[in-house]
C-alpha positions in Angstrom: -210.6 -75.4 -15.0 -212.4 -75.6 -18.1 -213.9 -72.5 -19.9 -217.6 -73.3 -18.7 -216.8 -73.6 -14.7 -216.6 -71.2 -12.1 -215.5 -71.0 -8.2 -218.2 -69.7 -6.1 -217.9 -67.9 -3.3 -216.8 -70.2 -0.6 -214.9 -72.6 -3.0 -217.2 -75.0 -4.0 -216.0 -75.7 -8.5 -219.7 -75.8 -10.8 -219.5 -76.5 -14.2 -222.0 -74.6 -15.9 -224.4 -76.4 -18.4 -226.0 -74.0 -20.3 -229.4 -74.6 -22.5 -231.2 -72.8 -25.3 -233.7 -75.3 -25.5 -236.5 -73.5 -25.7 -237.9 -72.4 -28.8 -239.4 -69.6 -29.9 -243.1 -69.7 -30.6 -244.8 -68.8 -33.9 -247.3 -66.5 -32.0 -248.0 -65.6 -28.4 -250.3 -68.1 -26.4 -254.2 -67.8 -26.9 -255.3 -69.2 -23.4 -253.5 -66.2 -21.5 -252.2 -63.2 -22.0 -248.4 -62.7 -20.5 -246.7 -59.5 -20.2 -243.0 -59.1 -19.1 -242.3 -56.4 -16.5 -238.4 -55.2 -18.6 -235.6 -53.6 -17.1 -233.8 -50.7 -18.5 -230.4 -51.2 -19.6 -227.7 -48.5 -18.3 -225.5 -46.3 -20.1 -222.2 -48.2 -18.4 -220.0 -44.7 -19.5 -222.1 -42.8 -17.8 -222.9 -41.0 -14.4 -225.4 -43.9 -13.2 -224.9 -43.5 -9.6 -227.3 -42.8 -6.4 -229.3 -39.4 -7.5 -227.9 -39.3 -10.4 -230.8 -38.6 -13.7 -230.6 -41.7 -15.5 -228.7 -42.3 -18.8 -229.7 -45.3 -20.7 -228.5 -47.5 -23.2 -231.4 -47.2 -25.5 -230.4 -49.0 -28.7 -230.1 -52.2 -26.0 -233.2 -51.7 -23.7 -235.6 -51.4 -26.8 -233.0 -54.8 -27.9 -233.7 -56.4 -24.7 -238.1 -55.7 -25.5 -238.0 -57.2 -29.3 -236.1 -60.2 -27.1 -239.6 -60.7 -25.3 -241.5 -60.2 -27.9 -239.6 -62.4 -30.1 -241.0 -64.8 -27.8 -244.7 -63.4 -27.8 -244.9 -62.2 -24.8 -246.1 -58.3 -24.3 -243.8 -55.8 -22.6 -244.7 -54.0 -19.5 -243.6 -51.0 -19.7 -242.4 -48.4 -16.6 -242.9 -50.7 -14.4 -241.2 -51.8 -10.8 -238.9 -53.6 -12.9 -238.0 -50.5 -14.8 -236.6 -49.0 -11.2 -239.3 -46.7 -11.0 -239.1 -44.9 -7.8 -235.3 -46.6 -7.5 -233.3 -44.9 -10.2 -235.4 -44.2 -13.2 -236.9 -40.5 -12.9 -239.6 -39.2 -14.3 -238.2 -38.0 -17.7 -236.1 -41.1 -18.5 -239.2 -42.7 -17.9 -241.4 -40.8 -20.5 -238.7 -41.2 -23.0 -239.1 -45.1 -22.4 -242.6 -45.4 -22.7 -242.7 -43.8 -26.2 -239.8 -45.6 -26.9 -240.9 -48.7 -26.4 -244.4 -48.0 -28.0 -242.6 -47.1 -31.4 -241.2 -49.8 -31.4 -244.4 -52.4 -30.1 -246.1 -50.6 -33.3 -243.2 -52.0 -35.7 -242.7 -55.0 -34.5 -246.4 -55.9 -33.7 -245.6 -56.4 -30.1 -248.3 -56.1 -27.3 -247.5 -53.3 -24.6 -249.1 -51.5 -21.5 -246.8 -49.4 -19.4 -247.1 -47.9 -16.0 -248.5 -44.8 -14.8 -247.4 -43.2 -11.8 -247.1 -39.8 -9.6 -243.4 -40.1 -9.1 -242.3 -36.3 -11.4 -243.9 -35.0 -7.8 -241.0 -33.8 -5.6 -240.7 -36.8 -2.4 -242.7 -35.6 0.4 -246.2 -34.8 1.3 -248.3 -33.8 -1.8 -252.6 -33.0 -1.7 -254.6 -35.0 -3.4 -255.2 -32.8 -6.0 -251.9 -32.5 -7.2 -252.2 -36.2 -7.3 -254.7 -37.1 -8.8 -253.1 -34.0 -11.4 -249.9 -36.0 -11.5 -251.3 -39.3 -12.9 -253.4 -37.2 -15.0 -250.3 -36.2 -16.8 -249.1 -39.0 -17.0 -251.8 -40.8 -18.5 -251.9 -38.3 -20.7 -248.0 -39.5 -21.5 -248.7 -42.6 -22.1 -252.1 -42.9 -24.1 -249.9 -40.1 -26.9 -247.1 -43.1 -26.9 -250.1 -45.6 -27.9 -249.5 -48.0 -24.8 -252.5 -49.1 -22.6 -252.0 -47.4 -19.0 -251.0 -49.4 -15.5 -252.2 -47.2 -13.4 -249.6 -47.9 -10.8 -249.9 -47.5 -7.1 -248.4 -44.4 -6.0 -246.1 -43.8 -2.5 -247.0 -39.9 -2.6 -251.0 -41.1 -2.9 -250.1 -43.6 0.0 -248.9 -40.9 1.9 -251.7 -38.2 1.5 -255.0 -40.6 1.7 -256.3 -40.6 5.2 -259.0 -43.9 4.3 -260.8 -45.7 1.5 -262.6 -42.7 0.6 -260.0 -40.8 -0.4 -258.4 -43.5 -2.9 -261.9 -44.5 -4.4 -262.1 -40.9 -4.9 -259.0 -40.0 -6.7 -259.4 -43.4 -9.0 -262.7 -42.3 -9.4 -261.8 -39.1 -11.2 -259.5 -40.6 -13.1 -261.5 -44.0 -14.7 -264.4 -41.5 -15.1 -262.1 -39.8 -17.4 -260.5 -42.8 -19.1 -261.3 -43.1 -22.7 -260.3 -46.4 -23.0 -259.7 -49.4 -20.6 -257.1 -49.1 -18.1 -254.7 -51.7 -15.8 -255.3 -51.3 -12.2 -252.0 -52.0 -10.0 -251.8 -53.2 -6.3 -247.8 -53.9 -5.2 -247.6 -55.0 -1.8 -245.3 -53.4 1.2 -242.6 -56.3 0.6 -241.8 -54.8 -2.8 -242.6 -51.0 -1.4 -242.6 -50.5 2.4 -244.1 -46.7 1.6 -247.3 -48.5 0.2 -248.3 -50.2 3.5 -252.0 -49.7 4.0 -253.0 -49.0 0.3 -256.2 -49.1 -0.5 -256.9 -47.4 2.8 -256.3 -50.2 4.9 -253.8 -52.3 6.5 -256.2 -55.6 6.7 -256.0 -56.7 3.4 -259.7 -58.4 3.6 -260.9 -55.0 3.9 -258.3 -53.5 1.1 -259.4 -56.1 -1.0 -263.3 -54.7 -0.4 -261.8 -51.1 -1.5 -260.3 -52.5 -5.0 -263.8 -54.7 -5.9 -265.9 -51.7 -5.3 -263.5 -49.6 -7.3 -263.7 -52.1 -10.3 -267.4 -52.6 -10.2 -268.1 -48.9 -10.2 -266.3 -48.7 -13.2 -266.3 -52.0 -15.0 -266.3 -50.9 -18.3 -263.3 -48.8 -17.9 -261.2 -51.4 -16.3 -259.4 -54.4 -18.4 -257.6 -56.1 -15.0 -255.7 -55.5 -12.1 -252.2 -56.7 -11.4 -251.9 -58.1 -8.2 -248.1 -58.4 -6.3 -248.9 -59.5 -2.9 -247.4 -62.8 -2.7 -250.3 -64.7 -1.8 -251.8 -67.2 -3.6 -255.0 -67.7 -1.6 -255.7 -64.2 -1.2 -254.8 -63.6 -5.4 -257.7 -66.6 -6.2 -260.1 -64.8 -3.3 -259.9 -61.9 -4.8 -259.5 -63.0 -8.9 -263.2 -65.2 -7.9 -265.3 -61.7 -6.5 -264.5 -59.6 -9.6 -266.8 -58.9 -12.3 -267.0 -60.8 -15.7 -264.6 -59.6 -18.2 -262.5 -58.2 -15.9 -258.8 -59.8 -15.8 -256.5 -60.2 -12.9 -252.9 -60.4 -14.2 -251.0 -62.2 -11.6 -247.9 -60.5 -10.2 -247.3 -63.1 -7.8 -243.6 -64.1 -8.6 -243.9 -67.4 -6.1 -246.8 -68.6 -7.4 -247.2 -67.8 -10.6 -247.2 -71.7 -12.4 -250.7 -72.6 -10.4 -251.9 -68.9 -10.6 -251.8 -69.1 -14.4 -253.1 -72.9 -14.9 -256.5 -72.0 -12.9 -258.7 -74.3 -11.4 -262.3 -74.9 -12.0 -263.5 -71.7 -11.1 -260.7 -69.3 -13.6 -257.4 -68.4 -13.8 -254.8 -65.6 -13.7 -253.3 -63.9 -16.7 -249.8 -62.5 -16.1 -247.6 -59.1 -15.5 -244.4 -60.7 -14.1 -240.9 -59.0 -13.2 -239.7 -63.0 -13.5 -241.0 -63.6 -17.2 -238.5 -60.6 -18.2 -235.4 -63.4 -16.4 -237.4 -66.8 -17.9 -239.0 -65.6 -21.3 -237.9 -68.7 -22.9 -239.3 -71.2 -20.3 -242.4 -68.7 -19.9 -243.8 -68.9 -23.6 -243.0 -72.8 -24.1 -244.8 -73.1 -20.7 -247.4 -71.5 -22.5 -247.6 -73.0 -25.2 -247.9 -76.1 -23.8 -250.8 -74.8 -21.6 -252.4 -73.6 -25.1 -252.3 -77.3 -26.3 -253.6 -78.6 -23.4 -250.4 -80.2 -22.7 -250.6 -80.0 -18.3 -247.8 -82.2 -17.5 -245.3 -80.8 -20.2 -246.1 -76.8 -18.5 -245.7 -78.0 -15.4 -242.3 -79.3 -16.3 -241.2 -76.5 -17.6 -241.9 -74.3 -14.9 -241.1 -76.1 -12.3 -237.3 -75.5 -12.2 -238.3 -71.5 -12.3 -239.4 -71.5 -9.3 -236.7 -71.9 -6.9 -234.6 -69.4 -9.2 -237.6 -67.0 -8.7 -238.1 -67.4 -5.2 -234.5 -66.5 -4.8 -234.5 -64.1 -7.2 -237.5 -62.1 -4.9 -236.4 -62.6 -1.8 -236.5 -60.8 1.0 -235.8 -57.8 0.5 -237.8 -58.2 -2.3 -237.3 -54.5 -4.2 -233.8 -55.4 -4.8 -235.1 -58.2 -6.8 -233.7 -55.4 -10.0 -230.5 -56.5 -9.7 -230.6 -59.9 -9.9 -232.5 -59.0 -13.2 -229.8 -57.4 -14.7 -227.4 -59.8 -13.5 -229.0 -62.7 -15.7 -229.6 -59.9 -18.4 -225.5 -59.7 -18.7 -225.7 -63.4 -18.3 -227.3 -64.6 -20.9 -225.9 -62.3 -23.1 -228.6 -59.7 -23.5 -226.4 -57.1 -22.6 -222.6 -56.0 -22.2 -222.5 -54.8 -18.7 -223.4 -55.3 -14.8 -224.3 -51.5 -14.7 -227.6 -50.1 -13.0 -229.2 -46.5 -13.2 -228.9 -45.8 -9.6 -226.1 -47.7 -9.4 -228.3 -50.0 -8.0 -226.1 -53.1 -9.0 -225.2 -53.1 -5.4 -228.4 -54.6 -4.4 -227.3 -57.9 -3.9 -224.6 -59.7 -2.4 -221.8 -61.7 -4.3 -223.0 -65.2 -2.6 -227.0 -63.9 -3.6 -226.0 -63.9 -7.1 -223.8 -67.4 -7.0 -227.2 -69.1 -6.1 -229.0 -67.3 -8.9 -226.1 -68.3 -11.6 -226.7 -72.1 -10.5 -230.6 -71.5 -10.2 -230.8 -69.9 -13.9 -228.4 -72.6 -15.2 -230.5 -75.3 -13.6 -233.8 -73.8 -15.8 -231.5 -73.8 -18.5 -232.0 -70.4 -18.9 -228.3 -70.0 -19.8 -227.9 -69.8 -23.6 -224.2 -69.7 -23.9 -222.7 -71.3 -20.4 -218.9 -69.9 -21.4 -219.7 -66.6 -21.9 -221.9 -66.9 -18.6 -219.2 -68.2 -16.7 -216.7 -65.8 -18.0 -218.5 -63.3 -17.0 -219.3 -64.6 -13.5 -215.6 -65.2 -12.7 -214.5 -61.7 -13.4 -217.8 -60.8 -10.8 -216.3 -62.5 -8.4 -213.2 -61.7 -8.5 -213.7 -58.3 -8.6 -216.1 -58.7 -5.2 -212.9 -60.4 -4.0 -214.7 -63.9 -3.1 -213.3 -65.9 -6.2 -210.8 -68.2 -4.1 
């Protein structure tokens, strides 16, 4: 077996091709804006198991950031992908976020990073200590000189009783905003606890909740990131909001005709998959900046199975599958989660995704991949 192949689970030999075929651009693309959603990298020594605080490997999670923006894209900080809510508390998450600012100022890197209610203890909470909660930290993050996501939040989710109460939290909080703010809506099949944000189930009528939000406070409101999976509904909603106002697709399906447009507009981006594709993502770009159509969708269109697979159902352990092509491509020396949330997929799950990211030729160095797949799988015991 040569050094580049590996037995899948199930048998089946596949040489490995690797690719490093994209280059990297001399500035970030003009006709969108494109922010990767970045994991955190785990201390592998240390106590990263269910519960546990988080340890992290700083000097190769800031590492992994210049990686994206080496390839112009901005970092979103805090985010989902960051195993908020799954691993990353509260205090590991502040240290991040002015982390990662530092070093967006040196490096002239673009950033936002997410803001959330998640140092509140689980359970019920009132909506004062809420709205109190992201208070703080958006007070966190402004300091670290990041532009705020204000994320959704499960203990919000949990408290609001309608429409009324949401508009009025968010309301308190833009009307306090001294600068322009990154509204967030993740859908249940990335978070189960945020069925019925927005007040409502029906997402028609959700959808009514966020545009009356927006135009209420316009001025205060650069985009909203949208994660529901759903094209149509992402262009419904991207066509009633007001000038000026951006929505960055989070739509890891449809991302490729999301960000071309149509007549009408288009989608910028906030994607958990442009942390796994960065590569593909900003020549994609690129071409799209030079009006090159055919040449984008060629490049993305081997992305898309690996990212359909890489968020499938279910879709919040989407993480691991991260990190797995993180240690793949060499961005990192371990398969080690805070949370120890490396569990999250299946052996056979993360077979498809090594012959999926090799297929994009997303793979820099296809021995080192394979090497490190083999020992995977024969640690998992399905390396036959």
């Amino acid at each position: 077996m040569s050094a580049a192949e590996v037995v899948l689970p199930g048998g089946r030999r596949h040489r490995l091709a690797g690719g490093s075929g994209f280059a990297r651009p001399a500035a970030p693309a003009t006709s969108r804006i494109a922010y990767a959603a970045a994991h955190v990298v785990a201390d592998p020594g240390a106590e990263n198991v269910p519960g546990a605080p988080a340890a992290v490997d700083w000097d190769t999670t800031l590492a992994f950031r210049r990686h994206l923006w080496s390839y112009g894209l901005g970092v979103a900080e805090a985010m989902d992908t960051a195993q908020r809510g799954m691993g990353l508390d509260y205090p590991a998450t502040r240290e991040l976020v002015r982390r990662s600012a530092a070093e967006a100022r040196a490096v002239g890197g673009r950033i936002v990073a997410g803001v959330g209610t998640d140092q509140l203890p689980p359970g019920p909470a009132t909506l004062a200590a809420v709205t109190a909660a992201y208070a703080e930290q958006l007070d966190d993050v402004r300091a670290a000189g990041a532009r705020p996501v204000l994320m959704c939040s499960r203990h919000l989710a949990a408290a609001a009783r309608g429409p009324e109460d949401y508009l009025r939290v968010y309301d308190e909080l833009l009307s306090a905003s001294g600068e322009p703010v990154v509204l967030h809506w993740l859908g249940p099949m990335f978070d189960p606890a945020l069925t019925g944000y927005w007040g409502a189930a029906d997402l028609d009528l959700a959808a009514d909740t966020v545009v009356e939000l927006i135009k209420a406070h316009q001025s205060r409101v650069d985009g909203i990131k949208v994660s529901l999976l759903d094209a149509d509904r992402e262009i419904a909603l991207r066509r009633r909001l007001p000038a000026g106002v951006r929505l960055y697709t989070g739509d890891d399906f449809h991302y490729p005709e999301l960000i071309r447009g149509d007549e009408v507009g288009h989608s910028d981006a906030l994607l958990g998959v442009f942390a796994a594709i960065a590569p593909a993502a900003a020549a994609a770009l690129a071409a799209l900046d030079r009006g090159d159509l055919p040449a984008y969708d060629e490049i993305f269109a081997p992305t898309v199975p690996l990212a359909r697979h890489l968020f499938a159902a279910p879709t919040w352990h989407y993480k691991t599958g991260i990190v797995f092509l993180a240690w793949l491509a060499g961005h990192q020396d371990h398969f080690t989660m805070v949370g120890g949330a490396q569990s999250g997929r299946s052996p056979a799950h993360l077979a498809t995704l090594l012959t999926l990211a090799d297929a994009a030729g997303l793979l820099p160095d296809a021995e080192l991949a394979a090497a490190r797949a083999r020992a995977l799988f024969t640690i998992a015991g399905v390396a036959r």
